[in-house]
N, C-alpha and C positions, 0 to 999 in steps of 0.2 A: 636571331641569336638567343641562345636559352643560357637562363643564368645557369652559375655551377652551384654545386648544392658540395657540399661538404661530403666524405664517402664511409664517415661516420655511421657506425650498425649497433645499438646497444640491445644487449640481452633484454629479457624482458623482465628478467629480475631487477637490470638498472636503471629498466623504464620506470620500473615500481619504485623503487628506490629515489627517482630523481623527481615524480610526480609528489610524494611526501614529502618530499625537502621544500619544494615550492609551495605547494598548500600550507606548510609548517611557514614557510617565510611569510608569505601573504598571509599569514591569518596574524604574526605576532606587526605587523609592516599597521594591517588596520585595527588592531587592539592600539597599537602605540599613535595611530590618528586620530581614531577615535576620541582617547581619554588623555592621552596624554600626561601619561604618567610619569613618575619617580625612575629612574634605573633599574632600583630593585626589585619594582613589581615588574619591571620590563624582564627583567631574569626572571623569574616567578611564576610570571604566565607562558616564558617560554620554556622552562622547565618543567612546568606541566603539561602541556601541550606536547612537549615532545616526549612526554612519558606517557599519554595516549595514544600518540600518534605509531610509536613502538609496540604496546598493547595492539592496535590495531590491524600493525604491519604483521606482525608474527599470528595473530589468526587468521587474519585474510590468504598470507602465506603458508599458511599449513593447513588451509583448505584446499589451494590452488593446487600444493606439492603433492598431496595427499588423491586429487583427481575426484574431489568432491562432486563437482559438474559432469562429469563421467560416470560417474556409479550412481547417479540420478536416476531415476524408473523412467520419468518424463522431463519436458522443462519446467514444468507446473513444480513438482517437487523443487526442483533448483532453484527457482525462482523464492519457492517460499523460504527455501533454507537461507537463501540469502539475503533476503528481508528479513528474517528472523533474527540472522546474528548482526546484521546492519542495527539492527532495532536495538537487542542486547548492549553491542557496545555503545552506539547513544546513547541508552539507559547510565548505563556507567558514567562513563562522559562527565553526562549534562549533572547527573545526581551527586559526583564526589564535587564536583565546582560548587551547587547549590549549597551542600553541605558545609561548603568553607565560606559563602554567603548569607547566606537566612542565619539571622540568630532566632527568629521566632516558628519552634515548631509546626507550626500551622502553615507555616507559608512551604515549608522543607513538604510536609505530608500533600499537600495540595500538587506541589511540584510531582510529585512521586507518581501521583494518581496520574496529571495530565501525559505524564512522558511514560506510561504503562498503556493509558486511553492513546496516545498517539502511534506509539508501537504497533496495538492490535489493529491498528487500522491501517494500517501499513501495508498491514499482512493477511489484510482480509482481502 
């Protein structure tokens, strides 16, 4: 006897769409185990989070619409483009959050450098 499976078919837009939704949930689910914070940073970090996580969707989606992976020379080319802007939005990311953390320059510069040194190595 085989189970039944639901006959359920989501586009692959809603694949994308619904994998965001869950890494957005699970990332605010263990931010709020973690620390265990106030309501309002619970709003706070999911407000930002979900305003990367939109940044995110809309380039990875308009490279996929766009047929970036297609107009590739090789996979070596796609690969790095896609490491690149993985890298890029990390960059972002990591450095507006640091920015709204480190009061002390040096630690915000030091951040900059590693998450630029980790990028390139990414993509090396």
């Amino acid at each position: 006897m085989q189970p039944k499976t639901l006959p359920i078919q989501l586009s692959t837009t809603a694949r994308f769409i619904l994998a965001l939704l869950i890494i957005l949930t699970l990332s605010v689910i263990g931010f709020y185990i973690v620390f265990q914070p106030p309501l309002d940073e619970v709003w706070l970090i999911t407000g930002f989070l979900l305003i990367t996580t939109i940044i995110s969707a809309v380039a990875g989606y308009a490279a996929y619409r766009l047929g970036w992976m297609n107009r590739s020379p090789n996979i070596r080319t796609a690969f790095l483009g896609s490491y690149a802007l993985a890298s890029l939005l990390t960059f972002i990311n990591v450095w507006l959050t640091a920015r709204l953390m480190f009061t002390d320059q040096h630690d915000l510069l030091l951040g900059t450098v590693l998450l630029i040194f980790a990028g390139a190595i990414a993509m090396a």
